[in-house]
LUMGUMAR-96791 format. One line per 8 residues: number of its first residue (from 1); for each residue y, x, z of C-alpha. Coordinates in steps of 0.2 Angstrom, whole numbers. Each point is the difference from the previous one (the first is absolute). Layout:
# residues N
NUM) Y/X/Z  ...
***
This chain:
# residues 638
1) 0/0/0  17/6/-5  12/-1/14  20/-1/-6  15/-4/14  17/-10/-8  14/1/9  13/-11/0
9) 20/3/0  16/-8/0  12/-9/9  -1/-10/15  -5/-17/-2  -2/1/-20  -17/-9/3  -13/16/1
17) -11/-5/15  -1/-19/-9  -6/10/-15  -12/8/9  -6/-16/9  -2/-6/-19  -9/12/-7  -12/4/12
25) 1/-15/12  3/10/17  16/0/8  6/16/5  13/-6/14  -12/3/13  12/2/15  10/-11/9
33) 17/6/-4  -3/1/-17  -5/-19/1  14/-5/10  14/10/-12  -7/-3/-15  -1/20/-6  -12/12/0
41) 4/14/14  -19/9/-2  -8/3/-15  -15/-13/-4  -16/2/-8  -9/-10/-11  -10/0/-15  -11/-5/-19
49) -12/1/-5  -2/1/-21  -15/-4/-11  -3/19/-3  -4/3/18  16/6/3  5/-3/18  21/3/1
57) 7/1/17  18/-6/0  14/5/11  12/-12/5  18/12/6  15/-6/8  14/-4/-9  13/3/13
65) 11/15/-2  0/4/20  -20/-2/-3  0/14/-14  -11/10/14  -15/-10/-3  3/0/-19  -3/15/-1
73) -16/-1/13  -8/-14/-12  4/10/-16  -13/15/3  -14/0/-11  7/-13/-12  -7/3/-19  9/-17/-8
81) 18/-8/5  4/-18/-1  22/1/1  1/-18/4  20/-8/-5  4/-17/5  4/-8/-17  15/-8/11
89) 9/13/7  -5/15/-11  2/20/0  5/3/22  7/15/6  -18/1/10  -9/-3/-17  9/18/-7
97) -6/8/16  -19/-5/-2  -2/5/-14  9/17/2  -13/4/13  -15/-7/-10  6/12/-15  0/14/16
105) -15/-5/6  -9/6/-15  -6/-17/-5  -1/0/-20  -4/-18/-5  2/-16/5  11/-16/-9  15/-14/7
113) -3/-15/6  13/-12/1  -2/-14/10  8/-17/3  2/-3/-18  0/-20/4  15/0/7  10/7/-14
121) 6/-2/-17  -5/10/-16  14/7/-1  4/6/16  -18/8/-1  6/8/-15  13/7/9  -12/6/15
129) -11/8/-14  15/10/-8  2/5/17  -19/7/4  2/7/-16  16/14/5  -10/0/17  -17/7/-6
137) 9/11/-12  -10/19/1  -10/-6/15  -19/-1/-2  4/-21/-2  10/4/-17  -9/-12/-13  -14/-6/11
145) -3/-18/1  12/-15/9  -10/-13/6  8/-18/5  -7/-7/13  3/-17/11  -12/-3/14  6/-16/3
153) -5/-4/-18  -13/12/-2  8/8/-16  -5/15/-6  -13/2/16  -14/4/-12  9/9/-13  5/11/13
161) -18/3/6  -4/3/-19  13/13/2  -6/9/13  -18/1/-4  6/8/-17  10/12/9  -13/7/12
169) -15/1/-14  14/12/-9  2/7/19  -17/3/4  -5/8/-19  12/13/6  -10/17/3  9/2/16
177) -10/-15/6  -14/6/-5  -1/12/17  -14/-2/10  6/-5/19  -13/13/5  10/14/-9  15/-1/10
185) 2/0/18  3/-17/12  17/-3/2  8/-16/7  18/-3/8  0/-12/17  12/-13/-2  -8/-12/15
193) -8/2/16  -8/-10/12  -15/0/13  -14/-13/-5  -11/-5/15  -16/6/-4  6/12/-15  12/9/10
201) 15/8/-11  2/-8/-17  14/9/-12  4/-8/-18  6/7/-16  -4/1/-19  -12/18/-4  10/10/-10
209) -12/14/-4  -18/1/1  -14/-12/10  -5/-1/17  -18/-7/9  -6/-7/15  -4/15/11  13/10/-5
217) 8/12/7  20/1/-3  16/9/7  18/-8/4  14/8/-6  9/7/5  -7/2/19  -16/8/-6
225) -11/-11/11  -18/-7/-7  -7/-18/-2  -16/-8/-6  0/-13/-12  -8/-14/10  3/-15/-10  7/-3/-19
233) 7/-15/-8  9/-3/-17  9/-18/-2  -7/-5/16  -18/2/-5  -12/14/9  -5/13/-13  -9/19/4
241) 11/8/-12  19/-1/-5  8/8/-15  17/4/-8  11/-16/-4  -7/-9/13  8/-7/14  -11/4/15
249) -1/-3/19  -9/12/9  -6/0/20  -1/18/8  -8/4/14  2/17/10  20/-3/2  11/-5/15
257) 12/-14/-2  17/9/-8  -8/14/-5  2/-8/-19  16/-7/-6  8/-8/-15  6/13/-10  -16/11/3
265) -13/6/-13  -17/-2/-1  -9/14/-13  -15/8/-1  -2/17/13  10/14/-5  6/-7/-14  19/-4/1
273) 12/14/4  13/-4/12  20/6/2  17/-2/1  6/8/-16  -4/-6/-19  8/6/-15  3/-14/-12
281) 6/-5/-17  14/-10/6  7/-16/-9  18/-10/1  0/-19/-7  8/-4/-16  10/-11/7  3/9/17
289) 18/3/7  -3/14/9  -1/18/1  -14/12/9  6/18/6  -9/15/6  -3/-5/20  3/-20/-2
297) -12/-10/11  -8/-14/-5  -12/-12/4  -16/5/-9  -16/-13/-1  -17/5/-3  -16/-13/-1  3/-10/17
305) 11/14/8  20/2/0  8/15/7  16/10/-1  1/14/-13  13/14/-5  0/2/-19  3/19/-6
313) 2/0/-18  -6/13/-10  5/4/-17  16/-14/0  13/2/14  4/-19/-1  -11/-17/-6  10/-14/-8
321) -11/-14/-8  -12/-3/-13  -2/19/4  -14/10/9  -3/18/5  -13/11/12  4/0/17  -7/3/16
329) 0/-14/14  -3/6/18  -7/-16/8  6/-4/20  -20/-2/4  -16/4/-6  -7/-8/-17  -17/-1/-6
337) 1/0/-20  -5/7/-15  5/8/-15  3/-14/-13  7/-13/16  16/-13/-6  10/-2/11  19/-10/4
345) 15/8/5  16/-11/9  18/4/2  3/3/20  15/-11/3  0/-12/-8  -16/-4/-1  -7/0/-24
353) -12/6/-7  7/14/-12  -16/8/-8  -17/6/4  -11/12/-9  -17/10/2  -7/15/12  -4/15/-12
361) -3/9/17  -7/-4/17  -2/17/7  15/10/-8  2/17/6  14/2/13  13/9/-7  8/-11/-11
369) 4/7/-19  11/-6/-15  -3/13/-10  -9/-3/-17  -15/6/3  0/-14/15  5/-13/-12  -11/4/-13
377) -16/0/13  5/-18/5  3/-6/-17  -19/6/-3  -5/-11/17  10/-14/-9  -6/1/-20  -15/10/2
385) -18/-1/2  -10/-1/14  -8/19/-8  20/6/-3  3/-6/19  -16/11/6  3/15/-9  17/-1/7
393) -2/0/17  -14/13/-3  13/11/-7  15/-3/16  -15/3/13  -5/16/-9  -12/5/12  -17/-8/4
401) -2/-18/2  -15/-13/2  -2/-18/-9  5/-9/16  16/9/3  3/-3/-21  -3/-18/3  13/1/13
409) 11/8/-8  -1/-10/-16  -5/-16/6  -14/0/-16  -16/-10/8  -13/10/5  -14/-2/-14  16/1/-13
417) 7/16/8  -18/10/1  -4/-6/-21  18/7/-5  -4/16/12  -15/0/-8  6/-1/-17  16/11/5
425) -16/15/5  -10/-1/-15  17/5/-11  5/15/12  17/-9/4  -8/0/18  -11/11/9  -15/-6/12
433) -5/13/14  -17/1/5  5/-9/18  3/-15/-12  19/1/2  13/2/-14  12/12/-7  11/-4/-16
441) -1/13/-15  21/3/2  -1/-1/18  -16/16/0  11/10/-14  16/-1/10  -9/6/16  -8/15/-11
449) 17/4/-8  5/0/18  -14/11/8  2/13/-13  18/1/3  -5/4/18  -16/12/-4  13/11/-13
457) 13/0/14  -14/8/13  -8/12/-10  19/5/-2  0/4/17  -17/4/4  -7/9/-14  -16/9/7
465) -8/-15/7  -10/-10/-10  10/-18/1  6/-13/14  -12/-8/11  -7/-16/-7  5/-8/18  18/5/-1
473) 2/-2/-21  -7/-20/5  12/-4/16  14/8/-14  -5/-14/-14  -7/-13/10  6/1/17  -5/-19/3
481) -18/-2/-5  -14/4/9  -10/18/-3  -12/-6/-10  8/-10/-13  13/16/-1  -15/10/-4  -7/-11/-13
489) 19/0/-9  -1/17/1  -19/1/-7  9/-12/-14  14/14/-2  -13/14/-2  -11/-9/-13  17/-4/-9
497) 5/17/-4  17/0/13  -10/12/12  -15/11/6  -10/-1/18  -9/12/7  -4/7/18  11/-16/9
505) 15/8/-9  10/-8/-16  9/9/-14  6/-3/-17  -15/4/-14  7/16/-8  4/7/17  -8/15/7
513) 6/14/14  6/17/-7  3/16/12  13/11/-6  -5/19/2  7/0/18  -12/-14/6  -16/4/-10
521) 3/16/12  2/-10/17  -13/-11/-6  -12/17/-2  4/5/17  -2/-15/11  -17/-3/-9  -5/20/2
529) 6/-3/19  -9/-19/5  -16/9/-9  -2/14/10  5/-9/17  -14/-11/-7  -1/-16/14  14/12/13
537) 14/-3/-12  16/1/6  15/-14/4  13/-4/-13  10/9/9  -8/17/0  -6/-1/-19  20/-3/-3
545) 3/16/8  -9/8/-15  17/-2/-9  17/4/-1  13/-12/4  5/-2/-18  -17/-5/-5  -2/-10/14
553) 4/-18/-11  -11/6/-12  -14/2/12  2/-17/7  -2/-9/-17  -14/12/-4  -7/-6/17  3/-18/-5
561) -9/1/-16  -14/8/7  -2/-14/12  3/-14/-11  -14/10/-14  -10/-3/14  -2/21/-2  1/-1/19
569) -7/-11/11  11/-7/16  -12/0/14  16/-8/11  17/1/0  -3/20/4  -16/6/-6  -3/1/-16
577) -14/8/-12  -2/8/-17  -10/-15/-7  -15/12/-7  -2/3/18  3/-18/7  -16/-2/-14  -11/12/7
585) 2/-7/18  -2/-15/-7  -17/7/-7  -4/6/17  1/-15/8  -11/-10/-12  -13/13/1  1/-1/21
593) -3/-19/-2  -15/2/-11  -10/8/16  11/-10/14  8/-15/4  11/6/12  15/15/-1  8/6/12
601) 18/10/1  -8/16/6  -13/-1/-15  14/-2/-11  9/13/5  -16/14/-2  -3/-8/-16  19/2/-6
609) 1/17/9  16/-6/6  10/-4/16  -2/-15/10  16/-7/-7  -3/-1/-18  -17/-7/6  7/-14/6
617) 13/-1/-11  -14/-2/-16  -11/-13/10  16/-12/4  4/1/-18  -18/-5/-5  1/-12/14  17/-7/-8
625) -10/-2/-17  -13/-9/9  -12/14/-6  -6/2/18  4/-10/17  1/7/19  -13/-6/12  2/4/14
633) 1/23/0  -8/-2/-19  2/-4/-18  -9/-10/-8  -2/-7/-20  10/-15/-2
***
């Protein structure tokens, strides 16, 4: 079954709620007040049902200028528009103002229903109809149908039905309705609560993405807190599932009383992002008198929640109407939302609506930019694809990233977002790292343009030693990913050409350390000296001493290379052996373990010929390498 929402607009007491009652048979004043005024203050709910299956939910608004509030509540999620004129009064101020949000609101089809044409002549309806005509005029109503209707006569009744059924087959042959509820995450806007004896807290609203089941577990927006789906109902009837388009009531148990309110959110886990600033395309009405500047507030409606905003505007320095621009709004409390959201804007004082527009961003970065390079990323966000958005964000992040933090960031669904990425991998524009997270092909280049930059700077300054320490070269490039994610970029970086590994130490690929005359001499002598002292080698400090003062910066670069060419082995942070030797204790102590399983530091001593100090020295190191462990007065294999 297809399921389609109309919403209906217009001026107060032009006949919409009678309409309604026509059409359908329900009668959507269902409060007291509303009874006893004659107007509808609440949006009410009915619906059709049509011979296709189609099932159309129908919202009945308020009219009422001071009720514009719960206008705008009723108009979330609305695919059709029924503008409803009374055939008596004609185009009203209010009638201008619905349908300047409707055209902000996204909504794209709909047709004009004029009403009470039995109490007027031809050619005042003639007059009415030249009026609609300059109304509509570049609006999404501009050459759609006028229907004349009298529900006191029942003109036009069925010709308007006829209308609407042609209108949502065209609706519903659209391939945006052709998603399945599956593929996009639960989302539905609270504009009721109440407790039910027996189903504890029911909340109301029409789905505006996705489907929801019995047994569910959801989150409220923006509080964060969990609830389970204990009861469903669409048009009053029980049902297990609920879809986009319908018009649901849904008991939740696990929730105090007040811990849910109008206004709230119920999605899907962890799939709503939450904040306070949006950037936008902003737009003013054609037929708007005034005038938006950087840091005007205004009052900024979303679904069923209203709040104050402060409008920065970033590629204009002023709004006027029929105009729009990007800006950034930075909202007075948090907003649960997604990219591609309509919302309203009002003028503070007084009160009008002026414009509305679109979220291209609901987790822009902090600092706010207008320079072209910002512009042109939200004109992407407003034109392009959901694969342009992707390889976008990719890009700004330029480090590593995984699909749910894409999915954050670009508020694409889940199994769309992983098929782009997907798609996105087996072209090389983005890189997958054998963790499972991501990298983007300009992002990894960038960083290897960026890590040989540093590597040509430290073989500048240290040009005996063999490169930087992979640790240090990663916290340089990517100080805010974790170590082993760093190391796979840089595996990445390696396999690309930008650099060469070996021995824990990184260097660009046609680096290697040359000795001048002066060092290759040093170098001799600090070898000729650690091989006779054999495992009674000297300190630094004492090998240092072996040169003049004017070599003595040579010797300590000589020393650093030898240590980083792993030509000497470092036993601590003062001992330290010529590494042929460090491998023929080494030997020693694998042949000792063939015959024992226990060594002790005095055999180690007798077998080095050594003192006790470099001894122990030797077996802490082994110990540190997890080659050998303590017990008790005795090493054993680890």
């Amino acid at each position: 079954m297809k399921h389609i929402i109309i919403g209906t607009a217009g001026h107060v007491d032009h006949g919409k709620t009678t309409l309604v009652k026509a059409l359908t048979g329900i009668d959507t004043d269902r409060l007291v007040e509303e009874k006893r005024r004659g107007v509808t203050i609440e949006p009410g709910f009915a619906y059709m049902d049509f011979e296709d299956g189609t099932r159309a939910g129908i919202i009945d608004v308020p009219g009422h200028e001071r009720f514009i509030r719960n206008m705008l509540a009723g108009s979330g999620g609305v695919h059709l528009s029924m503008l409803v004129i009374a055939a008596d009064e004609g185009v009203m101020p209010q009638t201008r103002e619905h349908l300047g949000i409707l055209t902000q609101l996204g909504i794209k089809d709909g047709l004009v229903v004029i009403t009470k044409t039995d109490k007027v002549e031809n050619d005042w309806l003639e007059l009415v109809v030249d009026d609609i005509k300059e109304l509509v005029k570049n609006t999404f109503l501009e050459n759609k149908p006028n229907v004349f209707v009298s529900v006191v006569t029942k003109v036009g009744i069925n010709e308007l039905k006829i209308a609407l059924m042609e209108m949502i087959s065209n609706l519903t042959k659209h391939p945006s309705s052709q998603k399945s509820p599956s593929f996009i995450p639960f989302r539905l806007p609270v504009d009721r609560v109440f407790p039910v004896d027996g189903f504890g807290m029911v909340v109301t609203g029409t789905i505006i993405d996705g489907s929801v089941k019995l047994g569910d577990t959801v989150e409220i927006k923006p509080s964060g807190e969990k609830a389970t789906v204990r009861n469903l109902q669409v048009h009053s009837e029980n049902v297990e599932n609920a879809y986009e388009g319908q018009r649901t009531a849904i008991s939740l148990s696990g929730i105090k009383r007040g811990s849910i309110k109008r206004g709230d959110v119920l999605t899907a886990e962890d799939s709503i992002n939450i904040t306070n600033v949006i950037d936008v395309k902003l737009n003013v009405l054609p037929d708007s008198k005034r005038t938006i500047k950087n840091g005007t507030e205004l009052h900024f409606y979303h679904g069923v929640r209203t709040m104050l905003a402060k409008v920065f505007l970033l590629d204009k320095t002023e709004l006027n109407h029929d105009k729009s621009c990007y800006a950034r709004l930075k909202l007075k409390e948090q907003l649960p939302c997604k990219r591609g959201d309509r919302f309203v804007v009002r003028f503070y004082s007084p009160l009008e609506t002026i414009g509305g527009g679109i979220i291209l961003d609901s987790l822009p970065q902090n600092k706010l930019s207008r320079n072209n390079t910002a512009i042109q990323s939200l004109k992407i966000r407003e034109l392009g694809s959901n694969e342009d958005i992707i390889i976008l964000e990719a890009d700004r992040i330029n480090t590593v990233f995984t699909l749910k933090e894409m999915i954050k960031q670009t508020d694409v669904n889940i199994d769309e977002c992983e098929k782009i990425i997907n798609n996105l991998t087996t072209m090389g524009k983005i890189k997958k790292l054998p963790s499972g997270k991501y990298i983007s092909e300009k992002s990894l280049d960038s960083i290897g343009q960026k890590c040989k930059k540093i590597l040509i700077e430290y073989h500048k300054e240290f040009p005996l030693r063999t490169g930087m320490n992979i640790a240090e070269l990663r916290q340089k490039i990517l100080p805010n990913i974790i170590a082993s994610d760093g190391g796979e970029v840089l595996e990445m970086l390696k396999n690309m050409g930008f650099i060469s590994i070996s021995n824990n130490n990184a260097s660009t690929p046609e680096f290697s350390p040359n000795l001048n005359e002066g060092q290759k001499k040093i170098k001799e002598q600090i070898i000729a000296e650690l091989t006779k002292t054999r495992y009674d080698t000297p300190l630094k400090e004492a090998l240092a001493s072996m040169f003049r003062r004017n070599e003595q910066k040579d010797f300590e670069q000589v020393f650093e290379s030898l240590k980083n060419n792993a030509e000497i082995i470092m036993l601590s942070t003062l001992i330290f052996w010529l590494s042929e030797n460090y491998e023929n204790a080494i030997t020693l102590i694998q042949n000792h373990f063939k015959e024992n399983q226990t060594l002790t530091l005095a055999e180690c001593r007798d077998m080095l010929g050594t003192t006790r100090k470099y001894a122990l020295a030797f077996l802490e190191h082994l110990d540190g390498k997890r080659i050998t462990k303590l017990v008790g007065d005795v090493r054993m294999l680890s």
